[in-house]
Structures are given as C-alpha cells and as structure tokens.
C-alpha positions as CSV (number, residue, x, y, z in Angstrom):
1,X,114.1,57.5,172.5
2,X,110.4,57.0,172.5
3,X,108.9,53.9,171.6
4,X,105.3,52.9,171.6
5,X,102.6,50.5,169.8
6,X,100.4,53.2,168.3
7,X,100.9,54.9,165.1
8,X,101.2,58.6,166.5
9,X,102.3,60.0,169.9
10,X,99.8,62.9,171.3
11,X,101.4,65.8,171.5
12,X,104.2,65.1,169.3
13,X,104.3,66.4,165.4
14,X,105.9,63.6,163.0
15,X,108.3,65.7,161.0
16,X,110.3,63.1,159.0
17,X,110.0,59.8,158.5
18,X,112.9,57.8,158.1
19,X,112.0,54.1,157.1
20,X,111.5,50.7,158.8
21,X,113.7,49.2,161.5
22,X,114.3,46.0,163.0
23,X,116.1,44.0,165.7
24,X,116.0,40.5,166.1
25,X,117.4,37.6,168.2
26,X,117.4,33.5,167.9
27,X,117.2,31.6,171.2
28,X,117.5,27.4,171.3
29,X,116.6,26.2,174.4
30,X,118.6,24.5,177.6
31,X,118.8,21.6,178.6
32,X,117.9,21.9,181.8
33,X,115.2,23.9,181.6
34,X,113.5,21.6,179.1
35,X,113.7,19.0,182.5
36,X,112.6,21.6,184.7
37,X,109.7,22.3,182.1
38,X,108.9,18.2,181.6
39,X,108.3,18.2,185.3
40,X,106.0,21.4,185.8
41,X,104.2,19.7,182.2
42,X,103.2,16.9,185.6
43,X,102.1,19.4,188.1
44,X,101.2,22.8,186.1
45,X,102.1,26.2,186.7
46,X,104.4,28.6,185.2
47,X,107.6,28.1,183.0
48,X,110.0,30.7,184.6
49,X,112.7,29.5,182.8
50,X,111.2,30.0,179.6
51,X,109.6,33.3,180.8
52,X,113.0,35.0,181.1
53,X,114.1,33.8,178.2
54,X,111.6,35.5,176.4
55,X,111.9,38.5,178.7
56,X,116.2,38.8,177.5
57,X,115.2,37.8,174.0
58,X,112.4,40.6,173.9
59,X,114.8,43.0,175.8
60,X,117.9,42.5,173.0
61,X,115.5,42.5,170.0
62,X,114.2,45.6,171.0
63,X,117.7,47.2,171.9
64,X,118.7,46.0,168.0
65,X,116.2,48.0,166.5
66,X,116.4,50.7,168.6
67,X,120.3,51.0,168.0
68,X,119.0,50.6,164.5
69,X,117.0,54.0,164.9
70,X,119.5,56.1,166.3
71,X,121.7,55.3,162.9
72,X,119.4,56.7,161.1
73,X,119.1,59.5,163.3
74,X,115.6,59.3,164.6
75,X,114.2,60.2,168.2
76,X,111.4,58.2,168.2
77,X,110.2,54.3,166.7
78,X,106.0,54.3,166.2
79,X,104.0,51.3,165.7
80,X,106.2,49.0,167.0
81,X,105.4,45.3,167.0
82,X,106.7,41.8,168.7
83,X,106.3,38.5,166.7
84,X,108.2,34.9,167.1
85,X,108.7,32.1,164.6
86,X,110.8,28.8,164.8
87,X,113.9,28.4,163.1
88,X,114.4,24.8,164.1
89,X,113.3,22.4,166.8
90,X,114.7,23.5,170.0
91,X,115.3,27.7,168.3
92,X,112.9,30.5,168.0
93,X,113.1,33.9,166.7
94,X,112.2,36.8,168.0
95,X,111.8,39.8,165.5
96,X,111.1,43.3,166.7
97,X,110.3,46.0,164.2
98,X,108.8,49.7,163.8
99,X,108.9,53.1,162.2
100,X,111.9,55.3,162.7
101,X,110.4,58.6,162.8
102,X,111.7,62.4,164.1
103,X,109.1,63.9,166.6
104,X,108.9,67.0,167.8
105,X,106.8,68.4,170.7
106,X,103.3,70.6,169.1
C-alpha cells in the first residue's frame, strides 16, 4: 500500500477513487509517566514517555485506516493527514485520515 501526504504520486495514474478513510485511537495517560514528566517539567528535556506514546498511537491510527483502504479495495491512500484533540483530561485522540484511491504505474 502506498501512502503519502501529497495529493498525487508521480508516476502513478489515479484510476478510481474510492472515498475517504479513517483510523483512529484514544490514549489516557499513566501514571507514572505523568511523575516522570512532573520531574523533567524541573530540569527540561525531552518527554520520552510521551514520545512513544504518540509514536504507538500514530502507528495504530494509521494501521486503522489503512485496514480501512484495503476493504474497499484500494492500493494506495493520498493526502493523508495526522491531527489530535482531547477527549477528556488525562485522554487524547488521535485521528488519521486520507483518500483511498487505485493507482496504477504511467
């Protein structure tokens, strides 16, 4: 499956286009990374707990919408785009979404 950020792919042909898809995820966050996270808030420097939670939550919203594609029997998702919201104190989303398209080479 190819997947990129751009609305066509050079040196591919869009023959069919077959609709919106989407994957999403909702995280809450641990306990003890929000200590681990109070004490680097002290000394600075990167959350790396939070990072890879946002790296998994990226990964499985992504693999959603791709599963999502090869339903509907595309080979290819254009335009694809990453955003996050909160649900709730302590939860955030994280929504993938793109076009399901069928490509072929030109």
């Amino acid at each position: 499956m190819i997947v990129v950020n751009t609305e066509t792919l050079p040196g591919y042909r869009i023959n069919e286009v077959k609709g919106l898809v989407q994957g999403n995820t909702i995280r809450a966050k641990h306990v003890g990374r929000d200590m681990m996270a109070g004490l680097k808030n002290l000394v600075g420097g990167e959350l790396k707990g939070y990072t890879e939670l946002l790296v998994e939550a990226r990964r499985q919203a992504l693999e959603r919408m791709l599963a999502q594609a090869e339903q509907l029997g595309a080979n290819a998702v254009v335009n694809v785009r990453f955003t996050t919201s909160a649900v709730t104190q302590g939860a955030a989303e994280l929504y993938a979404y793109g076009t399901a398209v069928v490509v072929e080479e030109e």
